[in-house]
C-alpha positions as CSV (number, residue, x, y, z in Angstrom):
1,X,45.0,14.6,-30.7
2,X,48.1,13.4,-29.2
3,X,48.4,10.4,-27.0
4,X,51.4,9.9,-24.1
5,X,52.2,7.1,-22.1
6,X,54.1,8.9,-18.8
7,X,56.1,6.0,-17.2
8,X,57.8,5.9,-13.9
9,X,58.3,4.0,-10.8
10,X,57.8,4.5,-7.2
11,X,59.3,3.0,-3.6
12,X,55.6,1.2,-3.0
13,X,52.5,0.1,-3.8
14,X,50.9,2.5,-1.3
15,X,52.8,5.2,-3.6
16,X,51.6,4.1,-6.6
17,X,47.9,3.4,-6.0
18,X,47.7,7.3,-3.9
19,X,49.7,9.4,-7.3
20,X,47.4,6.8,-9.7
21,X,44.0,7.6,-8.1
22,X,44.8,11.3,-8.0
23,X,45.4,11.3,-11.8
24,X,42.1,9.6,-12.6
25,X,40.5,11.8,-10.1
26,X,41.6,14.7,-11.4
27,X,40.9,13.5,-15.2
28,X,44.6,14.0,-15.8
29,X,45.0,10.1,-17.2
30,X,43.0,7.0,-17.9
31,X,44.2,3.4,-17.6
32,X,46.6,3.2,-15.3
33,X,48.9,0.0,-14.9
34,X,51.4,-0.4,-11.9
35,X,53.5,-3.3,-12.1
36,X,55.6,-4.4,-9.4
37,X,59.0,-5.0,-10.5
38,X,62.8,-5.0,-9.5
39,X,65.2,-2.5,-10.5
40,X,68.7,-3.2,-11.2
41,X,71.3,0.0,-10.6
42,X,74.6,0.5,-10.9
43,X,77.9,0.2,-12.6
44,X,80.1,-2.9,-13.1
45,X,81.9,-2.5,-9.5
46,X,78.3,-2.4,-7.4
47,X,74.5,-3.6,-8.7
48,X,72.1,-2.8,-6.0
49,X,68.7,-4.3,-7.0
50,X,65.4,-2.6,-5.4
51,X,61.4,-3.9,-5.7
52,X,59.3,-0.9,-7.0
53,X,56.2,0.0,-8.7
54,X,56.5,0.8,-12.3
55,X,53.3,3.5,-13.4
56,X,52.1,3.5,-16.9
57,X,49.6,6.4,-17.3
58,X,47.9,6.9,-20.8
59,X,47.1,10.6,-21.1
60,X,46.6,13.4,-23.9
61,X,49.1,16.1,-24.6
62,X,47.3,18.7,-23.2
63,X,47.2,17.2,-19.5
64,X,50.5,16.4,-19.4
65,X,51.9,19.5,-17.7
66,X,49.4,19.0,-15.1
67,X,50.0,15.5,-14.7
68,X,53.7,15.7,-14.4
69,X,52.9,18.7,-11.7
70,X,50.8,15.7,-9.6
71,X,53.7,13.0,-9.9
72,X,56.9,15.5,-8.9
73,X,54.3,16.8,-5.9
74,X,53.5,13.7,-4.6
75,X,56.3,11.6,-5.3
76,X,58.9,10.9,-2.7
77,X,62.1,11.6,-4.2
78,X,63.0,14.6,-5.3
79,X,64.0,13.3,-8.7
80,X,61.5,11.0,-9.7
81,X,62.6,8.9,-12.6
82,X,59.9,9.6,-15.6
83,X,60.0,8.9,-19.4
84,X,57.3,9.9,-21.0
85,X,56.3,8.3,-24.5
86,X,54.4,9.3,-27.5
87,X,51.5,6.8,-28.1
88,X,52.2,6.4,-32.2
89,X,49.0,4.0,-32.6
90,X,47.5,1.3,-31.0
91,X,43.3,0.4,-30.8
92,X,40.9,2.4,-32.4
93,X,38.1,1.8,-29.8
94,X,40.6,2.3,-26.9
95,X,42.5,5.6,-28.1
96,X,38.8,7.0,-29.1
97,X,37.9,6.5,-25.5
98,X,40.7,7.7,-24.1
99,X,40.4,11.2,-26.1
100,X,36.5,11.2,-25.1
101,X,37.1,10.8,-21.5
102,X,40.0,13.2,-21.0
103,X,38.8,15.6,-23.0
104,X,35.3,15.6,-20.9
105,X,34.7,18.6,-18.9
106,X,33.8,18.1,-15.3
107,X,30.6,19.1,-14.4
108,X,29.7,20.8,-10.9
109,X,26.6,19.2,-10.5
110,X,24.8,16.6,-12.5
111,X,22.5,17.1,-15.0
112,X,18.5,16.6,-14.3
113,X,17.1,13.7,-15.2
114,X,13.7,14.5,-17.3
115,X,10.7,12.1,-17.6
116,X,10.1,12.3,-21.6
117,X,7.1,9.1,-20.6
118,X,4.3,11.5,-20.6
């Protein structure tokens, strides 16, 4: 299994939380931090400085097609700035769960619950 981290930021907070909760909706990522930060751009002649959300989204190899799809649909510029990273190691107990849940299928309806009492 192969882990990612897909990182990038966005103009808002409102930005962030709406492309976040569509990837955990969709089961495309799990874990997602946004941290608000301030971006520094430019050259040595002009540094314009911006606040923004930066995204961290743990995911599995196999999703991330789908989960880049989500972010360059539903982010606001045209070019939104991504790096994605490969997750090299990290904690057992959390990279188990992270392959268990994105790896779950989602079911249509949910299962019956059966009295096994009698």
């Amino acid at each position: 299994m192969s882990f990612k981290l897909v990182m990038f930021n966005t103009a808002n907070e409102f930005e962030a939380k709406q492309i976040a909760r569509n990837l955990l909706a969709s089961n495309l990522a799990m874990d997602i931090d946004l941290v608000k930060t301030t971006k520094l751009v430019g050259s040595s002649d002009l540094i314009d400085e911006a606040v923004q959300y930066l995204v961290l989204a743990k995911t599995i190899d196999e999703k991330l097609k789908d989960v880049l799809k989500v972010i360059y649909q539903q982010h606001s510029s045209s070019t939104p700035n991504i790096v994605l990273l490969d997750i090299v190691g990290g904690s057992k107990r959390f990279l188990d769960r992270l392959e268990h849940q994105l790896t779950l299928e989602p079911q249509e309806e949910p299962m019956p619950e059966i009295d096994l009492s009698e």
